[in-house]
C-alpha positions in Angstrom: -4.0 9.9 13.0 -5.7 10.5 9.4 -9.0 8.3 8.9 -10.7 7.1 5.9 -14.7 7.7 6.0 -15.8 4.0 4.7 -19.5 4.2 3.2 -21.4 0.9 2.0 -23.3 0.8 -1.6 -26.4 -0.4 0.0 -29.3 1.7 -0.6 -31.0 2.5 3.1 -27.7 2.1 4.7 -26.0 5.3 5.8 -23.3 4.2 8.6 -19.8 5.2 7.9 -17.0 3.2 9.3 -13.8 5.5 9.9 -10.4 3.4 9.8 -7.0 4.7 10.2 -5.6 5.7 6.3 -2.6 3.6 6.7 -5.1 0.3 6.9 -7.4 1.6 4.2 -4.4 2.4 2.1 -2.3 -1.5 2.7 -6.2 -3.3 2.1 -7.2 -1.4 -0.7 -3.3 -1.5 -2.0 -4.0 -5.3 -1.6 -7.5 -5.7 -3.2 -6.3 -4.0 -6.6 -3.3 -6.4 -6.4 -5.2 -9.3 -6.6 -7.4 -7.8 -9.0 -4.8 -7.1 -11.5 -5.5 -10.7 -13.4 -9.1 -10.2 -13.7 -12.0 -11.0 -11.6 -12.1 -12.8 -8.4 -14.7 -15.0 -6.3 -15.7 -12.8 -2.9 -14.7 -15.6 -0.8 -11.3 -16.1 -2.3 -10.5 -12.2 -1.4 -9.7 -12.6 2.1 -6.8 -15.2 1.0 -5.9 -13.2 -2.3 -5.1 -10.3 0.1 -3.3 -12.3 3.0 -1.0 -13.5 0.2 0.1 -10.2 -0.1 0.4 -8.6 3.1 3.5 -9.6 5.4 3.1 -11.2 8.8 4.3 -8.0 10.5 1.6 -5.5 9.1 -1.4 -8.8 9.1 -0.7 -8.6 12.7 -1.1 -4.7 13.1 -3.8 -4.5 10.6 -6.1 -6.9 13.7 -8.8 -8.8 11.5 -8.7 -9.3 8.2 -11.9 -10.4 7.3 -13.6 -6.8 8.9 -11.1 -4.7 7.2 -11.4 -6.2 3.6 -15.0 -6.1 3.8 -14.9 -2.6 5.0 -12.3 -1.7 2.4 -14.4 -3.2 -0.4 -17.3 -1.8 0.2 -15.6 1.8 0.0 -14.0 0.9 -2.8 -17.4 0.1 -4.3 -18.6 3.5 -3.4 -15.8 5.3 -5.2 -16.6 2.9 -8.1 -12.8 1.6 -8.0 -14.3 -2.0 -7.9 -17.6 -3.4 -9.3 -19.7 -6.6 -8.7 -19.9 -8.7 -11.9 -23.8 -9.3 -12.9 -23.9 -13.1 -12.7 -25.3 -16.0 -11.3 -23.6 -18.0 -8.6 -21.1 -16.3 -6.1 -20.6 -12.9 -6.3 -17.5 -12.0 -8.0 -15.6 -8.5 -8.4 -13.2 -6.7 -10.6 -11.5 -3.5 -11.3 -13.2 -1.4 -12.7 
C-alpha cells in the first residue's frame, strides 16, 4: 500500500505522519474543492470536506478531524494552500 510522507510547517517540528495515498488523495481532493470559492474559516473545513465525501469512503477514511488536519498541514508544506495574514480565526486558501 503506497503512503504519503505528511510534514507540518512548524519550525522545530520534524515528525512525519505517513497515511495511505488513497486518504491523502480523497482529503486533499476535498480541501481544494471547498477552496475553489475562495477562502475558508479553519473551523468550517472539517464540514466543508464532509459535504463532499460520501458516507461509504467517511467511514473508511476513520476520523475526519485527524486526517484533514494532517492533510492540511502537508498541503501547507508543498505550498498548495496558505494561511491568510489576518486577525481573528485563521483562514486558508489556494494558493
Amino acid at each position: 500500500m503506497d503512503k504519503v510522507a505528511c510534514r507540518t510547517p512548524a519550525e522545530g517540528r520534524d515528525g512525519i505522519t505517513n497515511i495511505p495515498a488513497w486518504k491523502f488523495d480523497v482529503v486533499r481532493g476535498a480541501i481544494l474543492g471547498a477552496l475553489e470559492c475562495g477562502p475558508i474559516l479553519y473551523k468550517d473545513l472539517n464540514a466543508a470536506v464532509q459535504a463532499r465525501l460520501d458516507d461509504q469512503t467517511l467511514a473508511d477514511l476513520g476520523k475526519l478531524g485527524w486526517h484533514v488536519v494532517t492533510v492540511k498541514l502537508e498541503m501547507e508544506v508543498r505550498g498548495e494552500i496558505a494561511r491568510l495574514d489576518v486577525k481573528g480565526p485563521q483562514q486558508i486558501k489556494a494558493v
